[in-house]
C-alpha positions in Angstrom: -0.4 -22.3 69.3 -1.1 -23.0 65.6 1.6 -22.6 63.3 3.2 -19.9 61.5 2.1 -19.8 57.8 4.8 -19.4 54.9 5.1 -16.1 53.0 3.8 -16.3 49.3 6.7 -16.0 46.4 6.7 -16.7 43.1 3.8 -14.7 42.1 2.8 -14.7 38.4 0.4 -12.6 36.1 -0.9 -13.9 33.2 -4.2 -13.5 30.8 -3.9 -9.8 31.4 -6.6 -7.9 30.2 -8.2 -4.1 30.1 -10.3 -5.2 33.2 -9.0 -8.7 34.6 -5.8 -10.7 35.3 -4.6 -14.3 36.2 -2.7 -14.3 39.5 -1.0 -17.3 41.0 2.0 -17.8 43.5 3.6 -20.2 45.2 3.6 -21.1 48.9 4.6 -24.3 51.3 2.8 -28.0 50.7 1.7 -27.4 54.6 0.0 -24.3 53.9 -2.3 -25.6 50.8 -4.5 -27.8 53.6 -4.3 -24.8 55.9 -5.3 -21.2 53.9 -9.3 -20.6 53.9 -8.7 -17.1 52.4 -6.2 -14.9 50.3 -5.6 -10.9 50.6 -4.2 -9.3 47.2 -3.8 -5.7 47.7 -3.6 -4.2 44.3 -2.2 -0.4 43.5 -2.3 1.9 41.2 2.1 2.3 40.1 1.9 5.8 41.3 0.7 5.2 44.7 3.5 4.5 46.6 2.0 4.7 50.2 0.0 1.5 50.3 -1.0 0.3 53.8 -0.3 -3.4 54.3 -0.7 -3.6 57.9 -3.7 -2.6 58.0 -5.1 -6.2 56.7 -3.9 -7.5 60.1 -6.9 -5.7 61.4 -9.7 -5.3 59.0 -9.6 -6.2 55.4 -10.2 -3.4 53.0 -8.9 -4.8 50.2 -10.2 -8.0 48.0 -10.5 -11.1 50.6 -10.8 -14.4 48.9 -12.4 -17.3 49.9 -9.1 -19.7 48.7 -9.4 -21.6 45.9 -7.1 -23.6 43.7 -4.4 -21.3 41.8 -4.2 -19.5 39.9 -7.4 -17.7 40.1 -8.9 -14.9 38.0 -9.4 -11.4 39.3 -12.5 -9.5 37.7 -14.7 -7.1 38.7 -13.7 -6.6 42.8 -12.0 -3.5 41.8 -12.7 -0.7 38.7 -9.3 -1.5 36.8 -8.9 1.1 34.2 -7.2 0.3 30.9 -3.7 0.6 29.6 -2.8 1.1 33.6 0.3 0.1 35.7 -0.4 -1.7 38.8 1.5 -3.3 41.8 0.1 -6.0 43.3 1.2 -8.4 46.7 -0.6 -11.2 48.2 -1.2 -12.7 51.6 -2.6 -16.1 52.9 -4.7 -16.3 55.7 -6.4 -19.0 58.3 -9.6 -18.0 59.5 -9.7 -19.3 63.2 -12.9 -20.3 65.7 -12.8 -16.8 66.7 -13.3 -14.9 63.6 -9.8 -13.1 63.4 -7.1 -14.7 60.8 -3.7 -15.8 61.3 -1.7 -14.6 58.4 1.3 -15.2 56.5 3.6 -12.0 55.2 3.5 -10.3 52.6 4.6 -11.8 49.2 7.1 -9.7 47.1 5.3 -6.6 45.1 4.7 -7.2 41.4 4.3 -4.7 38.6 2.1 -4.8 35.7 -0.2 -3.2 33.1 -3.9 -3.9 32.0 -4.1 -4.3 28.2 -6.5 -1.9 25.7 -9.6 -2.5 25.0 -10.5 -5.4 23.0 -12.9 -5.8 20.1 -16.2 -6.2 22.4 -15.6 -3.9 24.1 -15.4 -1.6 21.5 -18.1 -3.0 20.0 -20.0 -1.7 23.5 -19.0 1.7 22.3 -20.0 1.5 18.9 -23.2 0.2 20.2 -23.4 3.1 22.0 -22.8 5.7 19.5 -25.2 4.4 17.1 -28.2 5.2 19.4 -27.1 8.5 18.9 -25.4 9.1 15.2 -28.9 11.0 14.1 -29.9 10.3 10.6 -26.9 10.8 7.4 -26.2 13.5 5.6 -24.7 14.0 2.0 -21.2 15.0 1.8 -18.7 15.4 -1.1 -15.5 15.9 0.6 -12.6 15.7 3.7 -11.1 18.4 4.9 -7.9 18.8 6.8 -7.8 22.4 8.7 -4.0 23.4 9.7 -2.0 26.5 10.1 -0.2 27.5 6.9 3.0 26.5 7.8 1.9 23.1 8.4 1.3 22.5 4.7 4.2 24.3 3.7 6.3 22.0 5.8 4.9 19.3 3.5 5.4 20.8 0.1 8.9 22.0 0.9 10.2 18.7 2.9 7.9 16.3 2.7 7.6 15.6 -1.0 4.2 17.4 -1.5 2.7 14.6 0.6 0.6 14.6 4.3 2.7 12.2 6.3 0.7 9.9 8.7 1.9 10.3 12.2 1.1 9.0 15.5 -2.5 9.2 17.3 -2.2 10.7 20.6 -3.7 9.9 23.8 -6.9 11.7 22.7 -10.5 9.9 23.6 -10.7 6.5 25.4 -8.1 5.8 27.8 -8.5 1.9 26.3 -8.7 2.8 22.8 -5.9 -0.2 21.0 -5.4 3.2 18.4 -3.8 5.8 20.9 0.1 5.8 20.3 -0.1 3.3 18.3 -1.7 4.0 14.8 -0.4 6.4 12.5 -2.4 8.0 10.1 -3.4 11.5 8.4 -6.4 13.0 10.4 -9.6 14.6 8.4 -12.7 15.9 9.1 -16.3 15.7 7.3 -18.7 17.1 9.0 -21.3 19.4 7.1 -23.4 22.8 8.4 -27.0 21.4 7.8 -28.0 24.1 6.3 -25.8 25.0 3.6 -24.5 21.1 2.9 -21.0 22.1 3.3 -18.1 21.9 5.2 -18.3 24.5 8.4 -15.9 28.0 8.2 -14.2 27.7 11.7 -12.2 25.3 12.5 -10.0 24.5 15.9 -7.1 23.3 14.4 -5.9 26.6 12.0 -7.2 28.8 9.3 -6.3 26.5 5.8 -7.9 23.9 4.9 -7.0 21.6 2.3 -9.7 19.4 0.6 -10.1 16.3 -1.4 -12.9 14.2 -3.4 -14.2 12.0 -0.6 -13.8 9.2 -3.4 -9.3 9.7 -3.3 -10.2 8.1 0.3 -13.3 6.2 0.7 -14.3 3.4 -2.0 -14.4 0.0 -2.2 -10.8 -0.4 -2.4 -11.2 0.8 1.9 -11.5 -0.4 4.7 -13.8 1.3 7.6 -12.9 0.7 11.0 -14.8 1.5 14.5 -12.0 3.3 17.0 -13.5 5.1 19.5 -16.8 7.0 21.1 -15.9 9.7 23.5 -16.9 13.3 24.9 -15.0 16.2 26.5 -17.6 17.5 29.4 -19.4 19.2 26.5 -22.4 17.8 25.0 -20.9 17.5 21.6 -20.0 13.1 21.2 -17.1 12.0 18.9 -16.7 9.1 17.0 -13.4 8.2 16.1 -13.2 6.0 12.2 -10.3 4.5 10.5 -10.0 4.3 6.6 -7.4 1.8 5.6 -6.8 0.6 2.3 -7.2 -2.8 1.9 -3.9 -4.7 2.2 -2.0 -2.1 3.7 -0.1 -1.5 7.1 -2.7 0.7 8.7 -5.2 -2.6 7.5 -3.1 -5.1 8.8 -3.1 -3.6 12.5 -6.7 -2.5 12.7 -7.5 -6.1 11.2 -7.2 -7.8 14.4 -8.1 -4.7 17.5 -10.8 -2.4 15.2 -14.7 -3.4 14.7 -14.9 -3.9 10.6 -18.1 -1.5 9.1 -19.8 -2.2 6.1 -19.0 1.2 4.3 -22.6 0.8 2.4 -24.4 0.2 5.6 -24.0 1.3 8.8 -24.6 4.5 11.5 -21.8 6.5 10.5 -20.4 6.9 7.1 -20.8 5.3 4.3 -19.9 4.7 0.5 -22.3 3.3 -1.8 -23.3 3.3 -5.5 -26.3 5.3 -6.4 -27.6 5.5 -10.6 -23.8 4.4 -11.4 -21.9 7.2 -9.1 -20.7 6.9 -6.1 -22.1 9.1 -3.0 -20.7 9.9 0.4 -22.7 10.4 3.4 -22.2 11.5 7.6 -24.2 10.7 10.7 -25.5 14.3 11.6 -25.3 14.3 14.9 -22.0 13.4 16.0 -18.5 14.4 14.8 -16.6 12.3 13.5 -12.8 11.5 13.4 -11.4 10.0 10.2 -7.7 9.0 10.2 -6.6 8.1 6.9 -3.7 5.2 7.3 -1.3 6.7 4.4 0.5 9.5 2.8 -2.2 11.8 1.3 -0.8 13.9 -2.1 -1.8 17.3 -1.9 -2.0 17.5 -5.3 -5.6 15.5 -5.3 -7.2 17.9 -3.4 -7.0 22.3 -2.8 -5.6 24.5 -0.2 -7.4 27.5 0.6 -8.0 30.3 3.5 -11.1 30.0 5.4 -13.6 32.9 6.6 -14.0 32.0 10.2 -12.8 31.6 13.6 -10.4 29.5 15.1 -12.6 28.0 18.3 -9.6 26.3 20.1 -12.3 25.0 22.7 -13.4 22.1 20.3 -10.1 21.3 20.1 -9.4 17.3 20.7 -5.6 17.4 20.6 -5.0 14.7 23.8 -9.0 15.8 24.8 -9.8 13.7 27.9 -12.5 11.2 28.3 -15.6 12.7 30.2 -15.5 9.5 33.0 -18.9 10.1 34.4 -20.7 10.2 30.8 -23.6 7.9 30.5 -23.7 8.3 26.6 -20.4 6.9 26.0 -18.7 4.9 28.5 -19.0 1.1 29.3 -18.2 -0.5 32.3 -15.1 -2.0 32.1 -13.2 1.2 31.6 -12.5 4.7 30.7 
């Protein structure tokens, strides 16, 4: 009768990514000779019910041919991004007659896949430029709110627009959500008047200001994100950060850097001395400014139309089964 085989301990994750980790554990000097495959069940957090016996039979998690620790696991299953997993391991013989004599099961360990990183996002700004349509002129942002939202910031906030925190709007693996604050405009233009649009799903004042108080060649123009909500309208998310400042320091090393002259999606460039603004047409975009806005630069006003709350993106989910704007390695 061949011997028993040690239970894994130990187990480590390292190199976590949004779609791959490092894995390696520890296990007797007897074993190493011995173990022709590993089984690594791995878990979403939430699903507590996880079947482990069921490998004793047939293996419908990952089965790995064994190789020297600790290995990298990529692509066996569909890991999403910023996601909590469990994970436990078992070593295995595979014996003359096919079936495996197996160890227990390690100890179950946590952890959570990382955003995505700058390739990937440059996937997804790939992605959007096949379909950012040809630029438009523009002259200004606008920021659409309810009334009471820009009394809030005359009365206690100084007279200023306070950047707060992005929420959990667009790509699950965007590095921005809950992470970057900033002040959120719009600039967008009805193609066939050149200005800004009269409804609005986010209130019926809009307060707007010289594209140039924002976007110059003191900026910085990030990529962020490219998503859809199960509509056919596609969002582009874009950060403007002035150079040198806190918002530029974190999108420095997570956000694709854009050429504000020269690329799909908005740009700033001189034209006979002046500067002029101008807006892919066919997608809307997302700006989030990185600091304080004065209202002062800019007027408030009442606008004509309706409020559609349907276009609404406040924590909008991703479309997952988009073709347009999703990549592989995540949602």
């Amino acid at each position: 009768m061949e011997m028993l085989l040690s239970t894994p301990h130990s187990i480590e994750i390292n190199n976590i990514t949004c779609d791959s980790f490092r894995i390696s554990w520890a296990m007797e000097g007897s074993d190493l000779e011995r173990v022709t495959h590993y089984f690594i069940d791995l878990n979403k957090k939430e699903n507590k019910n996880s079947n482990k016996f069921k490998h004793r039979d047939v293996p419908t998690k990952l089965v790995a041919k064994a190789v020297p620790l600790p290995m990298t696991v990529r692509g066996h299953w569909f890991l999403s991004p910023r996601t909590e997993y469990s994970v436990a391991v078992q070593t295995a013989v595979k014996q003359s007659d096919g079936e495996y004599l197996v160890s227990g099961w390690s100890e179950t360990v946590e952890f959570c896949t990382g955003d995505y990183a700058k390739e990937h996002l440059a996937q997804l700004q790939e992605k959007a430029e096949q379909i950012a349509g040809r630029m438009l002129r523009f002259s200004v942002f606008y920021r659409n709110q309810h009334k009471e939202y820009f009394q809030h910031a005359r009365t206690h906030c100084g007279n200023m627009l306070q950047p707060y925190l992005k929420d959990n709007s667009g790509s699950h693996g965007s590095p921005t959500s809950g992470m970057l604050h900033g002040v959120f405009f719009s600039c967008n233009t009805e193609f066939n008047t050149g200005q800004p649009p009269q409804d609005s799903p986010y209130g019926r004042w809009r307060f707007q200001i010289p594209a140039q108080r924002l976007f110059n060649p003191s900026t910085n123009l990030y990529f962020a994100d490219f998503y859809c909500m199960y509509t056919a309208y596609h969002y582009a998310i874009l950060v403007l950060a002035p150079k040198g400042s806190q918002g530029d320091r974190f999108c420095r090393d997570r956000l694709p850097l854009l050429d504000i002259a020269c690329n799909k999606f908005l740009t700033c460039s001189v034209e006979d001395g002046e500067l002029v603004f101008r807006h892919a047409q066919d997608l809307i975009l997302e700006l989030i400014y990185t600091e304080p806005v004065d209202l002062s630069l800019g007027t408030l006003g009442e606008i004509s139309g309706h409020q559609l709350m349907s276009l609404s993106t406040a924590d909008a989910k991703k479309d997952p089964s988009c073709k347009t704007c999703n990549i592989s390695v995540g949602r």
